[in-house]
N, C-alpha and C positions, 0 to 999 in steps of 0.2 A: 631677428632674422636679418642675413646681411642685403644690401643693396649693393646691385651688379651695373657697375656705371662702364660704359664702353666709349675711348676714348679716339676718336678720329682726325689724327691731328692736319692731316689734308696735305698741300701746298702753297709755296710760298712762303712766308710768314709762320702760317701756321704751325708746324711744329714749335716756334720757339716761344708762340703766347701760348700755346696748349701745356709746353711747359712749366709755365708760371701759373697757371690755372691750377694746374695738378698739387705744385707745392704748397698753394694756399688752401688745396682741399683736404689733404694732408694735413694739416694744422688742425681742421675745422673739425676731420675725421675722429681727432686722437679727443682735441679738447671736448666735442658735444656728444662721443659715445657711441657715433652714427654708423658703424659697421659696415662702409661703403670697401667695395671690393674693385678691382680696374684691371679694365684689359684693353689694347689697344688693337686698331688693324687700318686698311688705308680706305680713303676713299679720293674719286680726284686724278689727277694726273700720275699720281703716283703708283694708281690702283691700274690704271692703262698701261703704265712700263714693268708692271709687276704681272697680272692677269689677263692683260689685253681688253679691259673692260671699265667703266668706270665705277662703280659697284657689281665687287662677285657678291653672288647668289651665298655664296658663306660669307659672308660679312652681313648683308641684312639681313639673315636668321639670325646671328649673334646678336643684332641691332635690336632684332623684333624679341627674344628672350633679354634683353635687359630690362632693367627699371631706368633706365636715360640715358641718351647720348650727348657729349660735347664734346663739338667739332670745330675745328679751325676754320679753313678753309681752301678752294678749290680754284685750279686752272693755274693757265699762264702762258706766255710766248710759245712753250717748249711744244703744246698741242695745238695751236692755234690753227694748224695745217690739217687735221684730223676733221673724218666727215663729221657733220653736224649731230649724226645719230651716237657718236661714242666720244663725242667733248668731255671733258670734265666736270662739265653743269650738269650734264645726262645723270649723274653718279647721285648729285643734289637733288636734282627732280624728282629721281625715282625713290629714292629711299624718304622723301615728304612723302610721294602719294603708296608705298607699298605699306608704308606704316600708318597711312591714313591721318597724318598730321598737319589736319585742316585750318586749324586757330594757329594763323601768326602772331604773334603780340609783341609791337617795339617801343619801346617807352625812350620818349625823347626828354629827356629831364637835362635841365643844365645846373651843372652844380654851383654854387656861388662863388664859388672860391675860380672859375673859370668863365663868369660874365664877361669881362675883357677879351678873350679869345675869340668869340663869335664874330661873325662877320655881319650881324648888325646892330644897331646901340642898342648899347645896356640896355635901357630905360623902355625895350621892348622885348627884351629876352628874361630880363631880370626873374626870376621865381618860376620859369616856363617848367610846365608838367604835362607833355600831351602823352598820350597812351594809342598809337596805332594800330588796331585790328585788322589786321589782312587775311583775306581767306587765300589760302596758298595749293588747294590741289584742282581749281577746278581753274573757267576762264579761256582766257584765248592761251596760255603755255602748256593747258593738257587739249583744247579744242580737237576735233576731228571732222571732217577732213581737214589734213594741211598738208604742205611740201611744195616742190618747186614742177609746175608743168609746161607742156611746149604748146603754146598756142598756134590755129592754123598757118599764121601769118611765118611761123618761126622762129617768134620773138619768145622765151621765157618770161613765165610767170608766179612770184612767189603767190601762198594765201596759208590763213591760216582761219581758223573760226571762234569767235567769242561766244561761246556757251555757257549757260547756268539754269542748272535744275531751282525746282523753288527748296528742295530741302537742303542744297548747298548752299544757300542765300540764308533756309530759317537757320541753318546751326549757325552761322559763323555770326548772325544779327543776336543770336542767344547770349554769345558767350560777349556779344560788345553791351549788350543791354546788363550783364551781368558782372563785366568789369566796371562799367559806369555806376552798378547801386554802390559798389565798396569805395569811388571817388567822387566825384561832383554833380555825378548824375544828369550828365551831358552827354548824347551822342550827337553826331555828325555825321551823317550814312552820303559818302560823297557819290556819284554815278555821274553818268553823261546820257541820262536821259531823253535828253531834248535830239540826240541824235541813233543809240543803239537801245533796238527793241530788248536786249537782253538784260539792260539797266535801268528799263521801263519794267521791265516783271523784279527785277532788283527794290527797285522801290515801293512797288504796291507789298512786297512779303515785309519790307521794314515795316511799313505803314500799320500791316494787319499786326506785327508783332507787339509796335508801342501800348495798344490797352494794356497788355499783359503786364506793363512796367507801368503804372501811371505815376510812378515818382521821376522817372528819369524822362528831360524835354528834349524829344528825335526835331532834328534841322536834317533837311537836306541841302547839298551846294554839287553843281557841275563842278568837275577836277580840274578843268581849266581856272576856274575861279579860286578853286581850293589851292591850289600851289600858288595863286599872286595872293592867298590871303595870311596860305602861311609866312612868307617872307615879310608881308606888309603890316599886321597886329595877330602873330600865331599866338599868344594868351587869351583869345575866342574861343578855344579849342581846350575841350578835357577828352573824350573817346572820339576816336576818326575812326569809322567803319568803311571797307572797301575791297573791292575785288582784287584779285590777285597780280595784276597790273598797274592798277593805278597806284596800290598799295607799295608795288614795286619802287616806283616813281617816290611820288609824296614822302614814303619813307626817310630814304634818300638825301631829299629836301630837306627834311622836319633835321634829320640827323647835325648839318651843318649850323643849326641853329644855335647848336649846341657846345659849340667851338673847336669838333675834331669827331669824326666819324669812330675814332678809335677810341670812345668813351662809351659808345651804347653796344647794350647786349640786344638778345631777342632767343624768345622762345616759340618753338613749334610742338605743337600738341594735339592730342586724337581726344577724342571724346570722355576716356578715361585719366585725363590728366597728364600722360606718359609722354615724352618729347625729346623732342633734339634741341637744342641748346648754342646757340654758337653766337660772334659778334658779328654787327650788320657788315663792318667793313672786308672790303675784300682778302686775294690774297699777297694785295702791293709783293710780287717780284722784282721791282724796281729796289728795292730794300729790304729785300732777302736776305738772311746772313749776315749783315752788318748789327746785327745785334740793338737797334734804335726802333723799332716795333712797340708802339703802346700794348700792353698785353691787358691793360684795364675792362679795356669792352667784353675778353674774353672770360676775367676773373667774375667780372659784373655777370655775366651769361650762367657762369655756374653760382652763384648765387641767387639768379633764377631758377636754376633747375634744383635746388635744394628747396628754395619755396615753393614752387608749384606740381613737382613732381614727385621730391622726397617727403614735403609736409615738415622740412628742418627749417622750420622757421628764426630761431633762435641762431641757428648759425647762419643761415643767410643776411640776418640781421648785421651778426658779427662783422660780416665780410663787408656790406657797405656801409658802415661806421669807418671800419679798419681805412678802408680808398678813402673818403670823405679828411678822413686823418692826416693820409700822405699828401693830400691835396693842400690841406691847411698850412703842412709842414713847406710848403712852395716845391715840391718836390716834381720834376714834370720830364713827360720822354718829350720825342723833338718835336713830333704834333703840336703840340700845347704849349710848348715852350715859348717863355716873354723875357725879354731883358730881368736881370735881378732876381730872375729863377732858378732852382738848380737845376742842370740840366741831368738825367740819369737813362740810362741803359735799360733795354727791353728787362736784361734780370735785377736790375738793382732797382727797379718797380716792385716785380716782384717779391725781391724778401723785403723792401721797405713795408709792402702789404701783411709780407708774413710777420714782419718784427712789432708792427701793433696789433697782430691777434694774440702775440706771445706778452705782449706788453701786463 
């Protein structure tokens, strides 16, 4: 039966790593037998100058009949003037929470062949493998109430609310307890406890959930501590569990560890495996069209979405083997680029990626 992959190439950037993604799935399609089928539509800035909206209503029924989405990414200078209710994030938001795509998962891994890139010594980044669980629909970015109001004095005032049920806490602690039994069997459920009651009920659902895993050892740390710890020895750290905030944050963080934000994917997933797919980094309009776009994070993204959506293991294998390859071959876009490197182009990544799947 074929798989119906629907392809959101966004702004910015986006289209031209979504195209290199495509080529290499393509490849993967014909070689492992996978019957993936593709259709594209917009989501983003591009979905406002086309629909006047940043997701139409026919784009995430098509989104919600596929078997996965991979997306580029969103915004830029051009809406930056638009009310807050119809930005280009709006477009992002809503198609996580209509699809119900609660489990973020961002694996911060650095490859060896790009230990020298990071921005801190080797000899602390070296073999670094953390796995980020972020719960992405609940929190203070869907909270209610929020908005901006006039207080008596006259003065405006923004607010917004940090909310969480305890079954948005158990599922998203489920799926970090159940990434951890397949790796080191570490979690880290970070909160700020010591100050918001809603990261104090965060903590008692981790707590009650640890019997149920009695192989894997739950730490907790305040997020304040958590980002000086990741900079200061992040090889502490195998699963980071966290709200959809802080996860925002940390992410972020963990990603620079790695020597270029344009090297990690991440996947967004509902309950039944089914997700959006895209790389953590934005959609740099500063380097737009110049054709110098690492398209890796994005390649890396559909190779998640082939493991945990499609269940093509083998061919997502393929594909980060294939990067690992180009990597060894010193082959680099400008992110990543070191003296004595080659330097290459957002597409000459790409078929360099496709020419050691053909290899």
């Amino acid at each position: 039966m074929s798989k119906k992959i629907i392809l959101l190439p966004g702004d910015g950037i986006g289209p031209e790593i979504v195209a290199e993604a495509k080529k290499v799935l393509d490849v993967v399609n014909s070689q492992f037998n996978l019957d993936l089928t593709f259709d594209s539509d917009l989501i983003g800035g591009c979905a406002i100058d086309q629909h006047g909206v940043p997701l139409a209503q026919s784009t995430l029924d098509k989104c919600k009949a596929a078997d996965a989405v991979l997306m580029g990414s969103v915004g830029g200078p051009k809406w930056d003037a638009l009310d807050s209710s119809i930005r280009p994030e709006k477009g992002l938001l809503k198609i996580r929470y209509e699809m119900g795509l609660y489990a973020n998962l961002r694996p911060a891994i650095l490859y060896p062949q790009l230990a020298e890139a990071s921005s801190l010594k080797t000899e602390l980044v070296a073999g670094l493998d953390i796995l980020i669980v972020r719960e992405l629909t609940g929190g203070i970015y869907f909270g209610e109430p929020r908005g901006i109001r006039v207080l008596e004095n006259g003065e405006r005032q923004g607010y917004n609310t940090y909310v969480y049920a305890e079954h948005e806490i158990e599922r998203i602690g489920r799926t970090a307890f159940d990434m951890a039994m397949l790796r080191n069997k570490k979690v880290c459920s970070v909160d700020k406890a010591n100050v918001l009651e809603a990261t104090v009920l965060w903590r008692e659902v981790m707590e009650r959930l640890a019997p149920e895993y009695p192989e894997v050892e739950l730490t907790h740390m305040y997020v304040d501590n958590a980002a000086m710890q990741l900079v200061r020895a992040p090889k502490q750290f195998d699963v980071i569990v966290t709200g959809n905030m802080f996860g925002d944050i940390l992410s972020d963080t963990a990603a620079m560890l790695t020597g270029s934000i344009g090297m990690l994917p991440s996947s967004s997933m509902d309950a039944n495996n089914k997700g959006l797919f895209e790389p953590v980094h934005g959609s740099a309009p500063d380097i737009a069209g110049l054709g110098i776009a690492n398209p890796l994070a994005t390649i890396l993204s559909a190779a998640m979405m082939l493991r945990y959506s499609l269940q093509a293991t083998d061919a997502a294998d393929a594909i980060e083997r294939a990067v690992g390859e180009v990597l060894d071959d010193g082959l680099r876009s400008a992110d990543i680029y070191q003296d004595g490197m080659k330097k290459a182009s957002t597409s000459e990544m790409g078929d360099a990626v496709v020419a050691k799947l053909q290899a």
